[in-house]
Structures are given as C-alpha cells and as structure tokens.
C-alpha angles and dihedrals in degrees: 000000000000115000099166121112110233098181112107097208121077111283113248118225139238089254100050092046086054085055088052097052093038081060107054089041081073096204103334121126107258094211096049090039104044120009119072130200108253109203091348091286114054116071109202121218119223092244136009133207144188090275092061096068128077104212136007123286121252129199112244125232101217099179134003116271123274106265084205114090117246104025127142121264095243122046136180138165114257099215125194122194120253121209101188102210105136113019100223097045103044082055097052078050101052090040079056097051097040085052094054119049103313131104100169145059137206106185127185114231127188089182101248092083121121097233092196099054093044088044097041112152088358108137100214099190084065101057150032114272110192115176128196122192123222108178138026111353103216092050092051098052088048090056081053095060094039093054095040091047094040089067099027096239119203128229089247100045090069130067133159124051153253112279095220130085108181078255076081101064096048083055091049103045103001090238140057089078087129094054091043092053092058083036082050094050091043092056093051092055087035099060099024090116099056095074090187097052121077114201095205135037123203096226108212096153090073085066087051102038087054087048108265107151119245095271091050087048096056091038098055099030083057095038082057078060102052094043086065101045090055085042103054093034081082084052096060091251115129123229083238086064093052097052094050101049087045127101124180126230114196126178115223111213129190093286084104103177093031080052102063098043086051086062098047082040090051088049099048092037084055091052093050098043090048087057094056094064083047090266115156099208131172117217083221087058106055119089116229126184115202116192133185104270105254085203094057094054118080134206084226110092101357106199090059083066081076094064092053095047083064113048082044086053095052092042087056097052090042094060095049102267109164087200138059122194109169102178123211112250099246090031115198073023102053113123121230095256090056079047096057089045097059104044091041088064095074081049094050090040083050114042100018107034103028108227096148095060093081111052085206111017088154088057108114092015098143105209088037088051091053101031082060084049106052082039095060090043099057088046095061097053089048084055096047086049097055100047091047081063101056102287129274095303092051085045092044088050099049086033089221086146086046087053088056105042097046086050094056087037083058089046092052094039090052093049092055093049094048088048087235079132124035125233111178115234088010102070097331125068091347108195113239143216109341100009094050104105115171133182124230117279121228124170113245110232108187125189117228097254093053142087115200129195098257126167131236082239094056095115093038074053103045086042099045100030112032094076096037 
C-alpha cells in the first residue's frame, strides 16, 4: 500500500482543514451541523485524515491463497438457501443452482430428511455444504453421521459448516444449555478429523437481525465465544479446539461503509480473543459468513429490498467475508425469480464488478481505518462490561442483553417512523398505484427469552399494513 505523498504543495493539516470548515460554517456549530452517531456510540467526523490513525494501516489476508493456478486473488463462496420439501425436487433445484452461479449450499434440516436423496449427484469436495438445523438437535447430528457413514465420506470430500453453537438452543426454548454443550463437545471429537467442516457457528447475525446495532452484535456474538470456552473447558475440550472447529455468521445491514469496517473489525477482535486463551490464529485462517441483514429489508415496496441485497453484499465481500449468503426476501416463499436474484449478486460482484481481483480495497481507507478502530475498541469494553456482570448466560437469564437490543431495535424503529431516518419505499419515495408492491404484514410476538428477526420498518408497517 502507497504511503507516499505525491502532491507537490505543503500538506494542510487536520487542524487547518477544521479552520477552514469552521469558516465557511459561518457560525454554525460543526458537530450539529456536520458529524452523525453511528450505533449510538460512535460519532463520525466529516473527513478524516492520516492524523487521525494510530498506526499504520495494514492490508488484510482474508483466505489462503488459491493452491490452483490462475484464481483470482479473492475468493468467496457464493451460498444459496435450501428448503428440503420433496426430495426430488429439492435435489433438480439445488443441481440448477450449483450450475449456475452457486457453489454453496445452506440447507434447512429438521432431521428426518433422506441426504442422499436431497445431495444426489451433488460433489461435496467441491462446494460449500452449510447445514442448519431446524428441529431437534440430536436427531439432526445423528442424520449427519448416518449420511456421512452410508457413503464413506472422506475428510477431504466435505467442506462448510453447521449453522448451531448450544447458545441456539437457549434462543429457541430458553433452556438444554447444559445437553448442547456434551452434544457440542461430541461434534467437535466427532468431526476433528474433517479439517473443512466447522461443527459450530458463532451466530452473530441473530443480535443484528433483531436490531442490535453493529457494536451489540460483535459483544455478544464474542461473548457467545467466551461462554463456551469456559463451558466445554469442564468437558476436556481446549479453547484451542474451539476455536478450531468455530466459524463466525454476521449479517451485513444497510450501514454500507460501517459494515464493512464491523467485519475487519470481527476478524482482527477473534484473533485477539483467541490470544488471550494462549491461541495462535491467522486472519487468513478464520471462516467468516456474511448474509444480507433481514432488519434492514421492508414489506413496503418489495423489490427495493434488491438494491439493498446488493450494496450489503458488496459491503460483505469488501470486508473480507468468505461467504456470501444473500437470502431471498420471503425465504422458504421466494419465488424463483427472487432465487435466481440472489444468488445471481456474487456473480455480478464477481464477474462484472471485480471485486475478487484485490484480495483488501478497503486497506488505507482513513475513515474506514478509524471507524475499525474506534469499532474494536467499543467491543471490547463492552466485553470487559459484561464479564465484569456475570458473562453472557448470566446476562441471557436475567436478559439484561435482551433489555438492551430490543431498546436500540425501538430507537431505530421510531426514527423511522418519525422519518427522522429514511428508509426508501418505506416512508421515503413510496412507490404508488401500480408500482406499489408490499409484502403481508404479521405482527412479530416474541417470548422473553427470544430474540426474533424483526426490520427497522416494522411501525410504518404496522401503521400502514396491519388494516390493508
């Protein structure tokens, strides 16, 4: 990265660009007039320069290189989501999708599903095979090791992850932490020798998607972490095997340039937090999956929901994601043209926009620089807070990090509803007669222990939907 100064005229400072301002403010206040909160604790400057950072920048690795001549330089797995019903059909439409842009796969698995029959013909060492369970865990796991032992499969012929940490099951029924935490532990000694394929995900994405801001979402998603080390330390596994069998899901919401710097920021705070327990970890080395934000999208104007697919998207390769999980708007109801959308944005950041031909644009990037700074900073007080009050459980069973979530999620909602933040379609440029195109409204009731996908939209919906 270039740090030499090309200009032939004296450098100005900081301070004499803030004069300057200041002057032709002509009395207004600069910070009312031109700085903003950013998650209710970063304030953002209108400019940036080198002054403001303290070190250097570095470019980030975000993956290994490519051991196949001629790749890319960035790469990323393109993932489409999977909603098993009929078998045979479920497995035509995942042989379309896998010849036609995708290379990976989430699939939703209740545990009574044939594999065999939903993955036929399917060459798994070739792909990313992500699997999310949706109903009882044990049985699911046990689905896993029948199908893996029915057709002998290899270390090396399976790569991705399962979508669940034991954190999930406290989320689902507010209790069985105790008995996800031994099927945890089993999972990690029963897949160490399939080096691709993560048995847990640290599932940051459920704190943003119920509209936690960008800090919340790294705290609590880390904190997850650092429960289960302490968790399956009594179960004779080390915090060096936890780390090993993790990765990390992080939605990316419509905060495009904050974004990116949250998912940099998630990739340095790991390493950090894995050298703590005495961890040696490479950022090129930790597995992160960035999905489209289901709180930033509306049921007002629906096909706006598109637009924002894509700048999330980019957002999420730009900050080093190795996944890429658009999701389709209406999920297990998308349509197939809404299918074909989603999965066709890695394609267009790919082949038409070029993302994958620099492995760190976003490296020396001053406000992005800082703004990771000041990110990483914030989570770890608010680590340092919240294990000073008892850790994340005691935190989930007195829902003190409930309390706050759903507070920030009100602030945002309000706003919106005030129109004190824009959201377009929603209470911005709606679109009219026979353009306009809403979704369904149902009202969202969520149990205290959970913490359900909501939308930033949610009162101009209930205001403008529940009586239509």
């Amino acid at each position: 990265m270039t740090q030499n100064n090309f200009y032939t005229f004296p450098p100005s400072s900081k301070s004499d660009w803030i004069d300057q301002v200041n002057s032709d403010l002509k009395g207004k206040d600069f910070d009312e007039t031109l700085t903003s909160i950013l998650w209710e604790k970063i304030r953002i400057q209108p400019f940036y320069t080198a002054e403001d950072l303290t070190e250097d920048a570095n470019q980030y690795q975000f993956h290994p290189s490519s051991e196949i001549p001629g790749m890319s330089p960035r790469i990323w797995n393109n993932l489409v989501s999977v909603f098993p019903e009929n078998e045979k059909e479920t497995n035509e439409e995942i042989l379309h999708a896998l010849q036609n842009g995708a290379d990976g796969l989430v699939v939703y698995l209740d545990g009574t599903e044939n594999i065999n029959e939903l993955l036929k013909a399917v060459h798994t060492e070739f792909i990313s095979t992500n699997l999310l369970p949706t109903g009882d865990t044990i049985q699911f796991f046990h689905l896993i090791k029948e199908w893996i032992e029915s057709i002998s499969l290899k270390p090396g012929m399976l790569q991705g992850a399962i979508l669940w940490n034991p954190c999930d099951e406290l989320f689902r029924s507010g209790e069985n932490f105790d008995s996800a935490i031994n099927q945890a532990a089993k999972a990690i000694n029963d897949f160490k020798d399939f080096r691709d394929f993560y048995p847990m995900t640290i599932d940051l994405s459920r704190y943003a998607n119920a509209g936690a801001t960008g800090i919340q979402e790294l705290t609590y998603g880390l904190a997850e972490v650092i429960e289960l080390i302490d968790k399956l330390s009594k179960k004779a596994i080390s915090p060096t095997q936890v780390f090993e069998n993790l990765t990390f899901h992080t939605a990316i919401a419509d905060s495009h340039f904050a974004e990116i710097a949250k998912v940099k920021a998630l990739r340095k705070l790991i390493v950090g937090l894995a050298g703590n327990y005495g961890v040696t970890i490479q950022l090129e080395n930790i597995q992160i999956i960035t999905s489209t934000s289901e709180w930033s999208k509306s049921l007002l104007d629906k096909n706006t929901n598109l637009i924002r697919q894509t700048y999330e998207a980019m957002a999420g390769i730009l900050g080093g994601g190795n996944s890429l999980w658009v999701k389709p708007t209406e999920g297990k109801k998308a349509s197939i043209l809404e299918k074909r959308i989603a999965r066709n944005v890695s394609s267009i950041l790919k082949d038409e926009s070029y993302l994958d031909k620099v492995m760190d644009p976003a490296a020396g990037s001053f406000y992005l620089e800082k703004l990771q700074e000041e990110l990483e900073n914030s989570v770890i007080t608010g680590l340092q807070e919240l294990e000073k009050n008892g850790g994340w459980l005691k935190s989930f069973e007195d829902r003190s990090f409930h309390t706050a979530i759903r507070n920030s999620r009100e602030i945002a909602q309000k706003k919106v509803l005030s129109d004190a933040a824009i959201k377009v379609g929603a209470n911005k440029y709606l679109a009219k007669d026979k353009l306009e195109n809403n979704l369904a409204f149902e009202p969202i009731k969520e149990k205290e222990f959970e913490l359900l996908p909501s939308r930033a939209t949610y009162f101009v919906e209930q205001r403008n939907l529940s009586n239509a």
